[in-house]
gemmi code that builds the backbone of each chain (N, CA, C; Angstrom):
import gemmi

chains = {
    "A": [
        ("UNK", (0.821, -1.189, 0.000), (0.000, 0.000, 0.000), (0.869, 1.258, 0.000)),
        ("UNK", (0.737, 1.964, -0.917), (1.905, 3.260, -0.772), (0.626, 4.359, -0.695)),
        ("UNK", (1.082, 5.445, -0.363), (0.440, 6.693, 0.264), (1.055, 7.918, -0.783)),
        ("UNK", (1.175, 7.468, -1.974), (1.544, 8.785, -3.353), (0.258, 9.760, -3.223)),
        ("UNK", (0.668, 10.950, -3.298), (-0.376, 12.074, -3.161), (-1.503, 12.426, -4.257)),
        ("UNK", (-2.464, 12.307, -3.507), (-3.887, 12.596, -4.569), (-3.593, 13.640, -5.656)),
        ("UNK", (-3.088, 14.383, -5.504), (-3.348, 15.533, -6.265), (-2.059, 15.575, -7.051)),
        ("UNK", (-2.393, 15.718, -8.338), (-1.496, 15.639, -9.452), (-0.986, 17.337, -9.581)),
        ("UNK", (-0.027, 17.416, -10.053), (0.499, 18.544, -10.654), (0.207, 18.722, -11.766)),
        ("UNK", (-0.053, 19.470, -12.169), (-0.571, 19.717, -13.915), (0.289, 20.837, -14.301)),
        ("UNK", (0.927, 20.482, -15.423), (1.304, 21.467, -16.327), (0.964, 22.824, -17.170)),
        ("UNK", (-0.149, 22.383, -17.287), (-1.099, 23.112, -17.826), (-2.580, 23.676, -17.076)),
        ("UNK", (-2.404, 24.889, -16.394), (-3.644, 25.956, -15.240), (-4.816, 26.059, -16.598)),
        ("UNK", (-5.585, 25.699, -15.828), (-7.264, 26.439, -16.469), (-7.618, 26.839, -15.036)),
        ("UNK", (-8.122, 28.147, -15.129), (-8.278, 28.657, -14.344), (-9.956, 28.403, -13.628)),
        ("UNK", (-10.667, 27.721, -15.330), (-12.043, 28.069, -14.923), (-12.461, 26.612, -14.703)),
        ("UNK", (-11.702, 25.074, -14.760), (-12.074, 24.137, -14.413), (-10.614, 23.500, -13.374)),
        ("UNK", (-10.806, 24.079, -12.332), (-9.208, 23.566, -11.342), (-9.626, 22.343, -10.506)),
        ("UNK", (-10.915, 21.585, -10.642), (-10.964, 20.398, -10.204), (-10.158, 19.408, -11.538)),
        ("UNK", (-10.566, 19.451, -12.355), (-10.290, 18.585, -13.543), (-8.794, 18.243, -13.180)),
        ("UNK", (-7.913, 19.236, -13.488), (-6.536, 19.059, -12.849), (-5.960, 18.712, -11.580)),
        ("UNK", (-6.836, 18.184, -10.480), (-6.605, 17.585, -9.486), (-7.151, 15.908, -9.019)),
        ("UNK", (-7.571, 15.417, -10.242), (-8.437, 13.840, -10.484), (-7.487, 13.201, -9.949)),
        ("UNK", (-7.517, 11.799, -9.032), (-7.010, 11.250, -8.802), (-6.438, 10.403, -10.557)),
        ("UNK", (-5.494, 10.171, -10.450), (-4.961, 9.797, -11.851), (-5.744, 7.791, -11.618)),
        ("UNK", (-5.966, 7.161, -12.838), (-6.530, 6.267, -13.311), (-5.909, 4.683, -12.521)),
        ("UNK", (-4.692, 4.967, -12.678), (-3.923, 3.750, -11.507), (-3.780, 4.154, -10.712)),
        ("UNK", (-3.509, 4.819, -9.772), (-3.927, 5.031, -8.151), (-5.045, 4.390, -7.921)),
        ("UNK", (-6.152, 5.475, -8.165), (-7.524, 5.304, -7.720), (-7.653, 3.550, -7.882)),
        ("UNK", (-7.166, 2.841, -8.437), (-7.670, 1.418, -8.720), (-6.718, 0.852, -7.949)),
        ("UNK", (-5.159, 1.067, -7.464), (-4.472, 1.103, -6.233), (-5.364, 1.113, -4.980)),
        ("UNK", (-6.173, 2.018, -5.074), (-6.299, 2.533, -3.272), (-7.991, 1.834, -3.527)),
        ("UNK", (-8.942, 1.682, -5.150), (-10.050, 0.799, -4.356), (-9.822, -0.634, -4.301)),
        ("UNK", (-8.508, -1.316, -4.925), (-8.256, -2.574, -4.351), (-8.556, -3.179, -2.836)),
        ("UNK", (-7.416, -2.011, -2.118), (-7.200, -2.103, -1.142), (-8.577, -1.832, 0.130)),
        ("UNK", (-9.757, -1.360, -0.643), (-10.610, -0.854, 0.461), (-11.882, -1.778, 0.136)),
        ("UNK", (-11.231, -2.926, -1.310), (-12.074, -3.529, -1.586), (-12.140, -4.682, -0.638)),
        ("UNK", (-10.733, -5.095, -0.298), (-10.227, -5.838, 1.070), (-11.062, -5.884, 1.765)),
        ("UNK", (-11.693, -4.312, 2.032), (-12.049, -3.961, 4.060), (-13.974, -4.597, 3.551)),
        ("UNK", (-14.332, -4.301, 2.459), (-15.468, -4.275, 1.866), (-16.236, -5.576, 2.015)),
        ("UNK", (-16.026, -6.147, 3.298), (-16.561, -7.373, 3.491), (-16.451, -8.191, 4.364)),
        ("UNK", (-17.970, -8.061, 5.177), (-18.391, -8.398, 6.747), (-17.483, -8.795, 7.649)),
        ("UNK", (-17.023, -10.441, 6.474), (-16.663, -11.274, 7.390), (-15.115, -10.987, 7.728)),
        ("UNK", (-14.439, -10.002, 6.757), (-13.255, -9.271, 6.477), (-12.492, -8.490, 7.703)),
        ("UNK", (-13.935, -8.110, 8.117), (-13.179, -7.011, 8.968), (-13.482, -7.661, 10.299)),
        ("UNK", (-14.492, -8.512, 10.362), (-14.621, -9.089, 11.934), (-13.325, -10.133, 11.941)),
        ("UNK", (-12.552, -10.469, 11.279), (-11.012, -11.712, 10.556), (-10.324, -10.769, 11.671)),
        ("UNK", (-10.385, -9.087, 11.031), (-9.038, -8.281, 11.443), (-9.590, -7.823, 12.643)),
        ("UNK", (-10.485, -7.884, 13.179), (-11.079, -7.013, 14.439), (-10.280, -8.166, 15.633)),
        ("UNK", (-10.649, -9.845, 14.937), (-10.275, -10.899, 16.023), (-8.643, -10.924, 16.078)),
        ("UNK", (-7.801, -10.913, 15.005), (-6.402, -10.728, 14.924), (-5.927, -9.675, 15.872)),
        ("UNK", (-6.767, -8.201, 15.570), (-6.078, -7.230, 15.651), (-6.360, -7.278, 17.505)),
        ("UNK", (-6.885, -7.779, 17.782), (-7.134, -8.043, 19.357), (-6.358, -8.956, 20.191)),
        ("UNK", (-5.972, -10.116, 19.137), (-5.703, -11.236, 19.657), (-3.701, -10.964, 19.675)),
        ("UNK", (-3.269, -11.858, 20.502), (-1.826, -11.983, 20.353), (-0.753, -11.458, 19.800)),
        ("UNK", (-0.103, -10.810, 19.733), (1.243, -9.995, 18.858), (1.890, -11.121, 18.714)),
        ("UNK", (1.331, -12.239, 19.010), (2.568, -13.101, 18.308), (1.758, -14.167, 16.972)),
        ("UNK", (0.572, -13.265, 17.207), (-0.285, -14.202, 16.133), (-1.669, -14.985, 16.041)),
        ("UNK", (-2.700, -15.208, 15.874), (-3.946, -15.993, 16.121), (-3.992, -16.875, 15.007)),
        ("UNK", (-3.775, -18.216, 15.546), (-3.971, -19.116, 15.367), (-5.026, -19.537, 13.940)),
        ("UNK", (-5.058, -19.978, 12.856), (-6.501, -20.201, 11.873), (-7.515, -21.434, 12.684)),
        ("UNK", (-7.059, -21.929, 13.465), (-7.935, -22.849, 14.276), (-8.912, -21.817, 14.928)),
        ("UNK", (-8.631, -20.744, 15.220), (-9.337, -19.751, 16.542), (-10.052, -18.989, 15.956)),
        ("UNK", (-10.521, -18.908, 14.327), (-10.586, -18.077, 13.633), (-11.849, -18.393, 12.902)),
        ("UNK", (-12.405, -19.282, 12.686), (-13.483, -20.407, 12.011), (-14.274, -20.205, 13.101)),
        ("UNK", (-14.786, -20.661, 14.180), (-15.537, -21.006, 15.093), (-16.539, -19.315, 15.645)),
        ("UNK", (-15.861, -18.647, 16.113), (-16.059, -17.074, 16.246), (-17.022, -16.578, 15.158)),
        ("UNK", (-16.453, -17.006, 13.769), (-17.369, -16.123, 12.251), (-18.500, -17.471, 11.895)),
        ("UNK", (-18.704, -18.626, 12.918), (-19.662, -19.651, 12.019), (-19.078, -19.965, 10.374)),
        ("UNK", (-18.059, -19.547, 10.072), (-17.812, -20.167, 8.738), (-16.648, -21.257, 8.708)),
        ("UNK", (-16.704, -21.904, 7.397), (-15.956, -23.074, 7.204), (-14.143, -23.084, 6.999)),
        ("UNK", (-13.576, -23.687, 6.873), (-12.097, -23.441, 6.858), (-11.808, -22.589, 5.701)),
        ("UNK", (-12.694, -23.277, 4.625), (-11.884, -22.738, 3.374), (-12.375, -21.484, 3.105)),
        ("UNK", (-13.618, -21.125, 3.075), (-14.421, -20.090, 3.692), (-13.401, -18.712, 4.330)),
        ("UNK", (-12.954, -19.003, 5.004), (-12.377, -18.364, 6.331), (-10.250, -18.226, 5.572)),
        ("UNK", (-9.942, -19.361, 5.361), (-8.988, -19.187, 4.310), (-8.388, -18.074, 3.215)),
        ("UNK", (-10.051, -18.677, 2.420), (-10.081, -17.498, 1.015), (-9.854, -15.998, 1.753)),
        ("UNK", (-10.594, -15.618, 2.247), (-11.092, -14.133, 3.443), (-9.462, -13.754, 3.938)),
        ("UNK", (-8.965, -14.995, 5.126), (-7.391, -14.231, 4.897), (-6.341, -14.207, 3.540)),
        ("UNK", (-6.444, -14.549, 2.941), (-5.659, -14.761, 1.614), (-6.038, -12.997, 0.710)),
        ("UNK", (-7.017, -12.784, 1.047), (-7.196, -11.100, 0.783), (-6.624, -10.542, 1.514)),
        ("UNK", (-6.855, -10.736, 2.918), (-6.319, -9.721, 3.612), (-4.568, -9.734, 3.604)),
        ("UNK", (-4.256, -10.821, 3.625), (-2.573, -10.836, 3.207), (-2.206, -10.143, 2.074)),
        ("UNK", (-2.821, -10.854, 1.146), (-2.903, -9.829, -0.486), (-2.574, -8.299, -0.275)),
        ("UNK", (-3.578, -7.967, 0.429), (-3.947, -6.310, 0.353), (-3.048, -5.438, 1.413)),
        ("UNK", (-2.184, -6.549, 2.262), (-0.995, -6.182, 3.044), (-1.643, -5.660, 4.505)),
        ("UNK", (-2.568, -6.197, 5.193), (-3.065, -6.174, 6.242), (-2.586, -7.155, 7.187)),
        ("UNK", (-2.935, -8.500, 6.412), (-1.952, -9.236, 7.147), (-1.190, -10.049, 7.256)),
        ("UNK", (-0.176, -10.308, 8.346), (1.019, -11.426, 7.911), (0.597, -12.781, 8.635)),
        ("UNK", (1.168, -14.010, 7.625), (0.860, -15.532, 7.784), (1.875, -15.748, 8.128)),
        ("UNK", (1.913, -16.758, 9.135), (3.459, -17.223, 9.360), (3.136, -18.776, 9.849)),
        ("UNK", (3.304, -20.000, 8.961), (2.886, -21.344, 9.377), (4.180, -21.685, 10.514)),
        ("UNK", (3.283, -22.244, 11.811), (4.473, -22.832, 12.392), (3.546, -24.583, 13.234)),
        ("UNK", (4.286, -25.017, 12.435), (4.412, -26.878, 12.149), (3.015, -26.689, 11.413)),
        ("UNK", (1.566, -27.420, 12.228), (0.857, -27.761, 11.450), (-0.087, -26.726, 11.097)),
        ("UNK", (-0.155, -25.786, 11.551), (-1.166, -24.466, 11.377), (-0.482, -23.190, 11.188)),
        ("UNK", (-1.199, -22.218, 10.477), (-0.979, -20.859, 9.916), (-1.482, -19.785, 11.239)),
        ("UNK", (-0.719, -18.762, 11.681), (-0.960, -17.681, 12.619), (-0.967, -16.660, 11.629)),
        ("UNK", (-1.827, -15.413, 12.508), (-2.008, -14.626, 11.452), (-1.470, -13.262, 12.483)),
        ("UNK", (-1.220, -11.986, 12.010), (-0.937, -10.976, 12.571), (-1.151, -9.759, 11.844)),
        ("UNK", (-1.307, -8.443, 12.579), (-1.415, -7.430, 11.811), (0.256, -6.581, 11.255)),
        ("UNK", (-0.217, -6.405, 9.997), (1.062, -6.005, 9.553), (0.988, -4.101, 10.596)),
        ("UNK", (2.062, -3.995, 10.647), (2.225, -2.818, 12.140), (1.828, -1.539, 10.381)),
        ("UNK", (1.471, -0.738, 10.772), (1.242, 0.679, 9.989), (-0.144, 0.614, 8.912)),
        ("UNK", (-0.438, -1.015, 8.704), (-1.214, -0.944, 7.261), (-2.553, -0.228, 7.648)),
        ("UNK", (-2.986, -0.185, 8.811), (-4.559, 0.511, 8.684), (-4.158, 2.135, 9.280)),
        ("UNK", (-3.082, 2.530, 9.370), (-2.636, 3.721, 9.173), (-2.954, 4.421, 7.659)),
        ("UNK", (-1.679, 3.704, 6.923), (-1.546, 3.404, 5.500), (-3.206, 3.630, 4.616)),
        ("UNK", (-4.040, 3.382, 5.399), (-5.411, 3.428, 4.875), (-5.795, 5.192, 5.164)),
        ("UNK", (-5.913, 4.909, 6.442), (-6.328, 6.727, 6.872), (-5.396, 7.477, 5.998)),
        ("UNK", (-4.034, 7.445, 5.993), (-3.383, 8.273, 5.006), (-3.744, 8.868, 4.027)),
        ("UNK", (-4.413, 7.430, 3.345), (-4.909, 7.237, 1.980), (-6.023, 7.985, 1.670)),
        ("UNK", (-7.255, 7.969, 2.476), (-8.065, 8.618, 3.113), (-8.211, 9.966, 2.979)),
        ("UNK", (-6.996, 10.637, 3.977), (-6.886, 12.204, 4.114), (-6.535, 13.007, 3.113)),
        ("UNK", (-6.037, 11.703, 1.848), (-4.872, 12.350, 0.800), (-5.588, 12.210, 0.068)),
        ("UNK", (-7.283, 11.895, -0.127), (-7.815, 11.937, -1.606), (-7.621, 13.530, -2.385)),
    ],
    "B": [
        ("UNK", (-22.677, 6.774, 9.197), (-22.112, 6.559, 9.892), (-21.142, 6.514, 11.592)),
        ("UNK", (-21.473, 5.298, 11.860), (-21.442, 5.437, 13.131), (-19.572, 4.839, 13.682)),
        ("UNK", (-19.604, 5.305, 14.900), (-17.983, 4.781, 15.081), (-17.908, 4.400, 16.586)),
        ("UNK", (-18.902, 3.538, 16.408), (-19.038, 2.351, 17.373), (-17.948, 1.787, 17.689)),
        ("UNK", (-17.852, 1.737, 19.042), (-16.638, 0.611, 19.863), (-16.509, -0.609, 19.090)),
        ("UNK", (-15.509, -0.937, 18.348), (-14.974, -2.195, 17.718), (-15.336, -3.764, 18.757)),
        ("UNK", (-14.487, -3.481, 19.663), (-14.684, -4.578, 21.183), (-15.664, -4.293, 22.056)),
        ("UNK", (-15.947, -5.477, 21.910), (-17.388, -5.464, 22.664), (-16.735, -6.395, 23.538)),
        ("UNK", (-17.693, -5.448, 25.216), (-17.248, -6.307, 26.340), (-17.946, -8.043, 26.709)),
        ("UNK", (-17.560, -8.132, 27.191), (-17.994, -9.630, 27.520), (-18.092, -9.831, 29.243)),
        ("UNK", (-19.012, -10.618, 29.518), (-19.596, -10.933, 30.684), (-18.933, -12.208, 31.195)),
        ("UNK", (-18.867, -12.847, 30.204), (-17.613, -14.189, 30.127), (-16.703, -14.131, 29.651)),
        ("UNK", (-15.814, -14.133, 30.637), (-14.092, -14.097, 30.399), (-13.531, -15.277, 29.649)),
        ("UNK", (-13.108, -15.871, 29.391), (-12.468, -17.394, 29.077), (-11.319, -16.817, 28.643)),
        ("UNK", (-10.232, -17.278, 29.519), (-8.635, -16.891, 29.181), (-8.329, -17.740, 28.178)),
        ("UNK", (-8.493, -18.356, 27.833), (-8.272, -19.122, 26.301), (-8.250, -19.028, 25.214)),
        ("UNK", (-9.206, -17.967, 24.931), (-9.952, -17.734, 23.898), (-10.268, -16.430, 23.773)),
        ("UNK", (-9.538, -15.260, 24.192), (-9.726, -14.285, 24.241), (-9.944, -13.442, 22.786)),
        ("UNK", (-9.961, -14.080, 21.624), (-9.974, -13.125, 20.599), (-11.697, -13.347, 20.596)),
        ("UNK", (-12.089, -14.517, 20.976), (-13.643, -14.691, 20.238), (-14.344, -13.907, 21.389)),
        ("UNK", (-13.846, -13.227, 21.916), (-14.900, -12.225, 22.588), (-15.080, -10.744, 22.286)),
        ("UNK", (-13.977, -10.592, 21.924), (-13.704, -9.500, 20.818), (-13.878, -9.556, 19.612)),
        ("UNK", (-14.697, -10.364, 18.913), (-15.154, -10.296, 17.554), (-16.235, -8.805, 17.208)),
        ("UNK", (-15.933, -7.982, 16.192), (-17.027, -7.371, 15.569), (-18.093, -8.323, 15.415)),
        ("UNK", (-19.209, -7.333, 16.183), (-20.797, -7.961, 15.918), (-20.904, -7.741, 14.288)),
        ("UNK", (-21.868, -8.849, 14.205), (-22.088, -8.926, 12.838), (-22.793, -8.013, 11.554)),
        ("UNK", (-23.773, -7.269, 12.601), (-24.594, -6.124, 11.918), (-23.651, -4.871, 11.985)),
        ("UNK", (-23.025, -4.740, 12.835), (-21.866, -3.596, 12.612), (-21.013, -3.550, 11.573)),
        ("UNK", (-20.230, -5.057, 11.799), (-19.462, -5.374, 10.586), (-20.156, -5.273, 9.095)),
        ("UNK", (-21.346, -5.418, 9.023), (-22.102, -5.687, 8.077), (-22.107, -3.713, 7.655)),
        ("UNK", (-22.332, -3.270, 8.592), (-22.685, -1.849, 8.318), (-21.056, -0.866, 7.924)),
        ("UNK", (-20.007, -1.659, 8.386), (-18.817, -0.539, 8.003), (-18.377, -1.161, 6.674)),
        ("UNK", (-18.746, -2.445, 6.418), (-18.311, -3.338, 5.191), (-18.816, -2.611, 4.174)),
        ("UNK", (-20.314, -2.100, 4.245), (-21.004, -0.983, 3.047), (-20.464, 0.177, 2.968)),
        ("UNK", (-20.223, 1.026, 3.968), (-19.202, 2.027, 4.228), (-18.110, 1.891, 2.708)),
        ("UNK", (-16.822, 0.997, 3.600), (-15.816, 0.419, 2.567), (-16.453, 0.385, 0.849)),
        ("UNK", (-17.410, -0.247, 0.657), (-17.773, -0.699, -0.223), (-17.881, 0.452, -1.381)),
        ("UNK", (-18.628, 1.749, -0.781), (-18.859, 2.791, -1.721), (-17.574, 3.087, -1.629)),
        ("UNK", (-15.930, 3.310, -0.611), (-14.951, 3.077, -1.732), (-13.864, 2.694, -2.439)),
        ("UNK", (-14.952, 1.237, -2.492), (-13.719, -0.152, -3.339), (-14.048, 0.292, -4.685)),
        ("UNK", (-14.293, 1.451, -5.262), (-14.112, 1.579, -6.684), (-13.293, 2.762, -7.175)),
        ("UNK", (-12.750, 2.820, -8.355), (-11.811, 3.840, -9.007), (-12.356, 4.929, -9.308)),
        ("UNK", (-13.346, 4.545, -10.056), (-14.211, 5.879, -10.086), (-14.915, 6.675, -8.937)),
        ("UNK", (-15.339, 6.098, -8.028), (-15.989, 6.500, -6.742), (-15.201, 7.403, -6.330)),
        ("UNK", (-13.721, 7.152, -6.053), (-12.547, 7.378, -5.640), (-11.926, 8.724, -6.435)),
        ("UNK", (-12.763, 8.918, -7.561), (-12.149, 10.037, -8.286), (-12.916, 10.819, -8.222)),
        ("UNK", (-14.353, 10.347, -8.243), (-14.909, 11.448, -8.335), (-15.191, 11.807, -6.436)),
        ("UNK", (-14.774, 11.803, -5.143), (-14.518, 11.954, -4.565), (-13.377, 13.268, -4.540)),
        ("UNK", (-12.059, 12.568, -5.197), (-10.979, 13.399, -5.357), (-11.350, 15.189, -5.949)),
        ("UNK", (-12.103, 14.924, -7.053), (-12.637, 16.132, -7.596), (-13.515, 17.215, -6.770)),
        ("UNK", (-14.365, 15.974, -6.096), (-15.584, 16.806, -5.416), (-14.705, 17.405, -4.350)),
        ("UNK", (-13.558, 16.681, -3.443), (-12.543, 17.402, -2.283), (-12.403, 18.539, -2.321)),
        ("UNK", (-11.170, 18.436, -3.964), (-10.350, 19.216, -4.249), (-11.384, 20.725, -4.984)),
        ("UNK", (-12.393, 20.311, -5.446), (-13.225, 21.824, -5.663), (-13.509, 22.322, -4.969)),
        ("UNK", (-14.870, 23.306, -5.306), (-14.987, 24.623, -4.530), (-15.975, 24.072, -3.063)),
        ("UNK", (-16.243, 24.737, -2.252), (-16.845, 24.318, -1.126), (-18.368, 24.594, -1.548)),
        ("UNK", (-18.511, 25.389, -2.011), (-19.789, 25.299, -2.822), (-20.502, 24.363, -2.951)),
        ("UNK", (-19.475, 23.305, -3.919), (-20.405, 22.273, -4.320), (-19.468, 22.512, -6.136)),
        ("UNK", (-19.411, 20.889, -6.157), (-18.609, 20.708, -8.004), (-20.101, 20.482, -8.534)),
        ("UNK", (-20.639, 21.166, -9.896), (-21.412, 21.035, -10.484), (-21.301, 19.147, -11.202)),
        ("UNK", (-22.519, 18.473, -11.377), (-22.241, 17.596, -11.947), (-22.215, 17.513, -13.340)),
        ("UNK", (-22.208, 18.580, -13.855), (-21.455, 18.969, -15.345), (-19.973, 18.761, -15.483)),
        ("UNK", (-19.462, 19.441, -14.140), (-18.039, 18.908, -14.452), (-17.458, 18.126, -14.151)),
        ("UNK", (-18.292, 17.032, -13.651), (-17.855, 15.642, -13.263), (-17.587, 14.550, -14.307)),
        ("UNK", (-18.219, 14.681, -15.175), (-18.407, 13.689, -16.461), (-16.837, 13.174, -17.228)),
        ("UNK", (-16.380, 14.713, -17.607), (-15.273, 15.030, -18.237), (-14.180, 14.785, -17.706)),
        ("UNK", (-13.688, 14.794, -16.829), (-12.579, 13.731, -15.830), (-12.613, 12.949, -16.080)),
        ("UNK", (-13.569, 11.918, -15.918), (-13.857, 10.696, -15.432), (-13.927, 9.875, -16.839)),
        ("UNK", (-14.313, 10.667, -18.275), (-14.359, 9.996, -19.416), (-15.612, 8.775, -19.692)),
        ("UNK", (-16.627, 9.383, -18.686), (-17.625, 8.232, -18.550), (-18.912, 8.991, -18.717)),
        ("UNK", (-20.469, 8.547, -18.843), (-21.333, 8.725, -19.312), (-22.384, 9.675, -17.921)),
        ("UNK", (-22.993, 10.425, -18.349), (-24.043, 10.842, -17.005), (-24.077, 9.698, -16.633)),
        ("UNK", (-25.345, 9.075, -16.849), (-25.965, 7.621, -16.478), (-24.865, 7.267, -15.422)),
        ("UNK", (-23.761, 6.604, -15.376), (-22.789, 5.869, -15.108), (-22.232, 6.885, -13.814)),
        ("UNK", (-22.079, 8.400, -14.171), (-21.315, 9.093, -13.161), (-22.661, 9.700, -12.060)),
        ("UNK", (-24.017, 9.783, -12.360), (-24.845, 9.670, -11.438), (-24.984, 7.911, -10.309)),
        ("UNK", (-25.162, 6.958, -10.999), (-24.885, 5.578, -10.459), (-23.857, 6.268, -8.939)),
        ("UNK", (-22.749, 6.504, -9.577), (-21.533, 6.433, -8.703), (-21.956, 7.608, -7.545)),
        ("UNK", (-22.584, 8.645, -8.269), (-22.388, 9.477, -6.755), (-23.889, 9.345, -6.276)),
        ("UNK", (-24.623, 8.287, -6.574), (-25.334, 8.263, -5.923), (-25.441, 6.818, -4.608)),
        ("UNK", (-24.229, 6.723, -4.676), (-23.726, 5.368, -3.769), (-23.065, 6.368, -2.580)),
        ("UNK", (-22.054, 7.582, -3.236), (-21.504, 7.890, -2.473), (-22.249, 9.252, -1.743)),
        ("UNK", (-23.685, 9.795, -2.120), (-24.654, 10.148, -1.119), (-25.164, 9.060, 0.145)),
        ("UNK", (-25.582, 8.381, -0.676), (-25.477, 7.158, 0.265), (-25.417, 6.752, 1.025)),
        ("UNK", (-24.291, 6.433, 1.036), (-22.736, 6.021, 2.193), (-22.337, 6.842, 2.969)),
        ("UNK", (-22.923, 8.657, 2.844), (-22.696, 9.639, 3.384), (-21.338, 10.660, 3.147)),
        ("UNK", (-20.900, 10.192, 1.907), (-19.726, 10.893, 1.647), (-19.840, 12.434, 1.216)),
        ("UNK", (-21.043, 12.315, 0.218), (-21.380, 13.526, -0.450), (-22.983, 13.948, -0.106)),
        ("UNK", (-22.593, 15.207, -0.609), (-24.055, 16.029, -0.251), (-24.474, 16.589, -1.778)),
        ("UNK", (-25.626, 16.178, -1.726), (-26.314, 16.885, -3.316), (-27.130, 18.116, -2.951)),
        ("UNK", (-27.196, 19.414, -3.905), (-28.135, 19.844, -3.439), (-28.769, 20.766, -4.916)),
        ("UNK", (-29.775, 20.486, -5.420), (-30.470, 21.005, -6.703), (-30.023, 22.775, -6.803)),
        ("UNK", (-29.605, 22.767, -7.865), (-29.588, 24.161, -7.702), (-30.270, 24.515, -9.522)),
        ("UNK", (-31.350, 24.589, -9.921), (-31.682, 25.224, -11.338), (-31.383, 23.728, -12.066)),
        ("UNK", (-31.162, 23.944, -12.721), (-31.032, 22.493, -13.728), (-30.150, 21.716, -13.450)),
        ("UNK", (-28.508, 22.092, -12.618), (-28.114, 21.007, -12.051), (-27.731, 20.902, -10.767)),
        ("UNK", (-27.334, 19.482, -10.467), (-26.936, 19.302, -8.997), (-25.594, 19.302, -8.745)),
        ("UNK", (-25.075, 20.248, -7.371), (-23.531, 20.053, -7.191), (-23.512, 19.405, -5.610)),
        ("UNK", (-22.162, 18.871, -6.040), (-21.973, 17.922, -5.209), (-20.911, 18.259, -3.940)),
        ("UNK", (-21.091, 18.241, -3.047), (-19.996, 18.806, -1.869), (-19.428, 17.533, -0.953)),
        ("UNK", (-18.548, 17.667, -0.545), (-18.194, 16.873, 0.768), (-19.093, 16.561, 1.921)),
        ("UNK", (-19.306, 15.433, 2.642), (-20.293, 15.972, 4.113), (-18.960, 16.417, 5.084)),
        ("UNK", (-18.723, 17.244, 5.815), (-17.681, 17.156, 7.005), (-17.266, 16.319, 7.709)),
        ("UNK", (-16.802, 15.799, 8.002), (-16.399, 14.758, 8.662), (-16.554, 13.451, 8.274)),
        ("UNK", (-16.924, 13.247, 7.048), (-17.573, 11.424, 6.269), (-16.337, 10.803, 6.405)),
        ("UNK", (-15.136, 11.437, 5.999), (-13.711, 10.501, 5.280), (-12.969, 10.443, 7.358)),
        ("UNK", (-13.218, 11.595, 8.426), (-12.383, 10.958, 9.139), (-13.248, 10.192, 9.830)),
        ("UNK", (-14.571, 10.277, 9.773), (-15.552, 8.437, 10.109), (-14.778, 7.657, 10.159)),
        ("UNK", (-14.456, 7.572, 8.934), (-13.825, 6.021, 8.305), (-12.599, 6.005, 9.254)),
        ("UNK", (-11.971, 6.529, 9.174), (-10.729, 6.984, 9.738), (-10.718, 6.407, 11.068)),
        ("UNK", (-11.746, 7.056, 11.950), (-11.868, 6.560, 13.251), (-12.639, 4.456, 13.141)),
        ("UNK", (-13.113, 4.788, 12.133), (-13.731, 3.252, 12.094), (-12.536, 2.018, 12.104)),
        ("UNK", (-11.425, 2.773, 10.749), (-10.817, 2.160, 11.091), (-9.729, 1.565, 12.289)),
        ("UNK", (-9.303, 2.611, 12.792), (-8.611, 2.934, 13.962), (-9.379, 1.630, 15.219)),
        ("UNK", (-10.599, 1.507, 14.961), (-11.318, 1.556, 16.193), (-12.028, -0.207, 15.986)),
        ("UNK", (-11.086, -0.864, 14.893), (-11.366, -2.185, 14.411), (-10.693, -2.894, 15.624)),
    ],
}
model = gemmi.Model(1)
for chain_id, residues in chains.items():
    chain = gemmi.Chain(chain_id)
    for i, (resn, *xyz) in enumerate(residues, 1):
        res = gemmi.Residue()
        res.name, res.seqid = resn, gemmi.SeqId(i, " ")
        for name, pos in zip(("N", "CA", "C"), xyz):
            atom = gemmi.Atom()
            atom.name, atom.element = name, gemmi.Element(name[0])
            atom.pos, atom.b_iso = gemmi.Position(*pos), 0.0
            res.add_atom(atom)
        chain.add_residue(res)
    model.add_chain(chain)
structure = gemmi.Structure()
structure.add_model(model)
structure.setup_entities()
């Protein structure tokens, strides 16, 4: 997730349309709704609400199913976004996957946020 | 939008299991997930950027079209998700409608997120 500034510089002033020259440019904007496409789903954010509560050293995918009523793979797919979208980190140790919050990423969001 | 306590207390402790008591309720989650949702898109996201970065007035939705390279039809759709969702404010003025910021919609989120 990078935090590049909304507002473009333009070369060229019109004085009488000065929104036009401040559009979020075409890849950003699809940058930053990836990332909020992440948050965009129920079971998404109750994943990061239980992580972001649980352990600094990690919550367990066993601990993680039971809490949301959904199924492994279910519950799987759901973190596999949120890793994607850099929220959060997997770290398998022996037979199961722990999950954690990556430290700054829902900063990284508000940033994103303030800087439209 | 609301910016409801993320953790919800619990009456039953169980040292074991301490993340599943801290789960986002489900209708909450359900309610910031729509939030997110109006903006997991590029366009949403731009025409946001425009409506920011213009006048406090209010950006006419004449000059919304032309940024965006997309159709009325298509650029009403969009800001009418992001009335919605509470981002923007419409308000008729003669033949068209301009579109303003609400105050405080984007640091909602902000605190929503914070408060996961």
């Amino acid at each position: 997730m990078t935090t590049a500034p909304a507002l473009e510089d333009s070369t060229e002033q019109d004085c009488c349309t000065p929104a036009v020259t401040s559009v979020l440019d075409a890849q950003t904007a699809h940058q930053r709704a990836r990332t909020f496409k992440a948050l965009a789903d129920p079971n998404r954010l109750r994943l990061l609400s239980i992580v972001k509560a649980g352990s600094l050293n990690g919550t367990c995918v066993c601990d993680l199913t039971e809490p949301l009523e959904l199924g492994q793979p279910t519950v799987s797919h759901h973190l596999k976004i949120l890793v994607d979208a850099g929220f959060l980190a997997r770290e398998k140790r022996g037979t199961w996957a722990f999950y954690s919050m990556v430290p700054g990423a829902l900063d990284a969001v508000t940033e994103t946020l303030l800087g439209l």
